[in-house]
C-alpha positions, 0 to 999 in steps of 0.5 A: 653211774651216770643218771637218765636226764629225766631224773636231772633235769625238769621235764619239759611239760608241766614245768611250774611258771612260778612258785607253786600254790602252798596246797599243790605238792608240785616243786618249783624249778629250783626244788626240783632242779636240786632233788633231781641233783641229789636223789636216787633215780628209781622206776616204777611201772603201772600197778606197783605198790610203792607203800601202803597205808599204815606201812612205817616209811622214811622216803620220800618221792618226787615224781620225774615221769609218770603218775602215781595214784593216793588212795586214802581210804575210808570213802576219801576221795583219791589224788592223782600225782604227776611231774614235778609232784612229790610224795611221802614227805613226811616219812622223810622229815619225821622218821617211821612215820605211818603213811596215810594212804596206799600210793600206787603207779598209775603209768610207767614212769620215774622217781627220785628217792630221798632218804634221810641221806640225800636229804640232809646232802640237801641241806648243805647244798642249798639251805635257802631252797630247802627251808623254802621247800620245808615250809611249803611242805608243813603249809601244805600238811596243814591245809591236807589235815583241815581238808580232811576234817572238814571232809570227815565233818561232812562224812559224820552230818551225812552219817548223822543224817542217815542214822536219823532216817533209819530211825524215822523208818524203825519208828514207823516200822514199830508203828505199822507192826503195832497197827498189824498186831492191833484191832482197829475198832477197840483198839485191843490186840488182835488174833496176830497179837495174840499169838505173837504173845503167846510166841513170846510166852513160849520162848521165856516158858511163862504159860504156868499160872494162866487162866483164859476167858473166852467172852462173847456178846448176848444178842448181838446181831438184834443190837445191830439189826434194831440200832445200826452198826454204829451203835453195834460198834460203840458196844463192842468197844465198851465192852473192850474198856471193860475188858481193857480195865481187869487186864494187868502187866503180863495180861492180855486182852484181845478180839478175836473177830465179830462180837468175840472176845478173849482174856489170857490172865494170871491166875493160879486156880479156878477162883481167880479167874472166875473172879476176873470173869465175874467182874466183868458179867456183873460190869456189863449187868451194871451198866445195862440197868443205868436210866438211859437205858430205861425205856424202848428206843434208847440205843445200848452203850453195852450189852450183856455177855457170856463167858467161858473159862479155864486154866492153861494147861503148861504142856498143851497150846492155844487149840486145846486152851481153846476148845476147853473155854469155847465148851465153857461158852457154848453151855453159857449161851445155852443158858441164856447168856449173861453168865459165866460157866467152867471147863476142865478135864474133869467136867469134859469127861462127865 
């Protein structure tokens, strides 16, 4: 069968003046004039698959006419092939070897295949040539895999890179939700927080063995009328440390709005939680007997407060927790405040 003259002669462009560089896949005259001799012509049309990444192969191309495109994948860049320019070596020189990139027709064109066969043919022909081709061939091989390392290095320090900022953004993701769930002046959880700890109570079903303890502050609004809102600020967060000072791990204290307060604390009966809440009636007491608050003028660090407390009701939620203490604290105001009082079913009913 006699062969096209593209297949056996070099085409007329393109044709290598002098030794190709060792990081080209391009053959010099004499290559090509050899291959061209003893290879298999075959052609090819735009959009054929020659192989595909992964696929086992034992040919080798050499491109006549044409181009064929290498696509490596992975966000590598791809390589364009053309005249004279050769492909899958390696599955010729090492057998069933796995091909590194999908190699597609970009043009209608032709080919020189080159199977084991045809290389070995080679060999005898013209031994000085090959051993040349060989050797510009594993350079070539080599210098490809330092390319793709150091792509792949670069790839890992952009990853690196990205991954830091996620983390960067996450932390100041945390952050902006801890300030959301946080009241500003005292620094305790606010009404958000609260009920996302309730949620999460919810979830894990940890609502026994609970007491509440609504706190609200004696005369508040004469201590801002009379000192300024400075002051009225400076004893809301006092009174948000000693809250702040009873609270354990799984408890939570938190302000509600203006000068009320709450605790949500583990407790199994009624005497733990008042202990909680006696605590902190006999705290504020405490504080507002210290000399410097002896005498009219001086501005309070604290005040006094009233409570309100129950025990959490497993099967009911925050509303009706809620309206128990809230009852508890209403009485306790009318007392005059500085006091604690109780709520339950029993005494609501009475």
């Amino acid at each position: 069968m006699k062969r096209k003259a593209a297949a056996t002669e070099p085409p007329e462009t393109g044709l290598p003046t002098a030794a190709p560089d060792a990081a080209t896949a391009a053959l010099t005259p004499a290559e090509y004039a050899l291959f061209a001799e003893v290879g298999r012509p075959r052609r090819c049309y735009a959009g054929e698959t020659l192989f595909r990444r992964g696929d086992l192969g034992t040919t080798m191309y050499v491109i006549a006419e044409g181009a064929i495109d290498l696509d490596f994948g992975d966000d590598l860049i791809s390589k364009r092939l053309g005249p004279y320019e050769f492909l899958g070596e390696l599955g010729l020189l090492i057998g069933d070897h796995a091909r590194s990139a999908d190699a597609i027709a970009a043009t209608d064109g032709e080919l020189i295949e080159l199977r084991h066969e045809e290389f070995q043919r080679l060999v005898d022909l013209d031994p000085g040539v090959v051993s040349h081709f060989l050797r510009r061939a594993i350079m070539r091989v080599v210098l490809n895999e330092q390319g793709l390392i150091r792509r792949l290095r670069r790839r890992n320090q952009d990853l690196q890179s990205a991954l830091d900022s996620l983390r960067a953004t996450a932390h100041q993701l945390n952050q902006t939700e801890e300030l959301i769930r946080t009241d500003e002046l005292t620094g305790l959880h606010n009404r958000r927080g609260l009920a996302q700890h309730l949620a999460e109570r919810r979830r894990a079903g940890e609502f026994k063995g609970l007491g509440l303890v609504l706190v609200d502050c004696d005369r508040f609004k004469q201590v801002n009328d009379e000192h300024g809102h400075l002051v009225g600020d400076r004893v809301l967060q006092s009174v948000a440390n000693i809250l702040r000072s009873v609270v354990g791990d799984g408890d939570i204290a938190c302000r509600l709005g203006g000068d009320e307060f709450c605790l949500l604390i583990a407790a199994d009966n009624r005497e733990a939680v008042l202990g909680f809440a006696d605590f902190i009636v006999s705290t504020t007491r405490a504080l507002m007997h210290m000399p410097r608050h002896a005498g009219p003028g001086h501005a309070p660090l604290v005040c006094t407060v009233s409570l309100g407390a129950c025990l959490i009701d497993a099967e009911r939620d925050w509303n009706d927790w809620y309206a128990q203490a809230d009852m508890a604290l209403y009485r306790a105001k009318r007392l005059g405040g500085n006091r604690v009082e109780w709520q339950d079913d029993a005494f609501a009913a009475a």
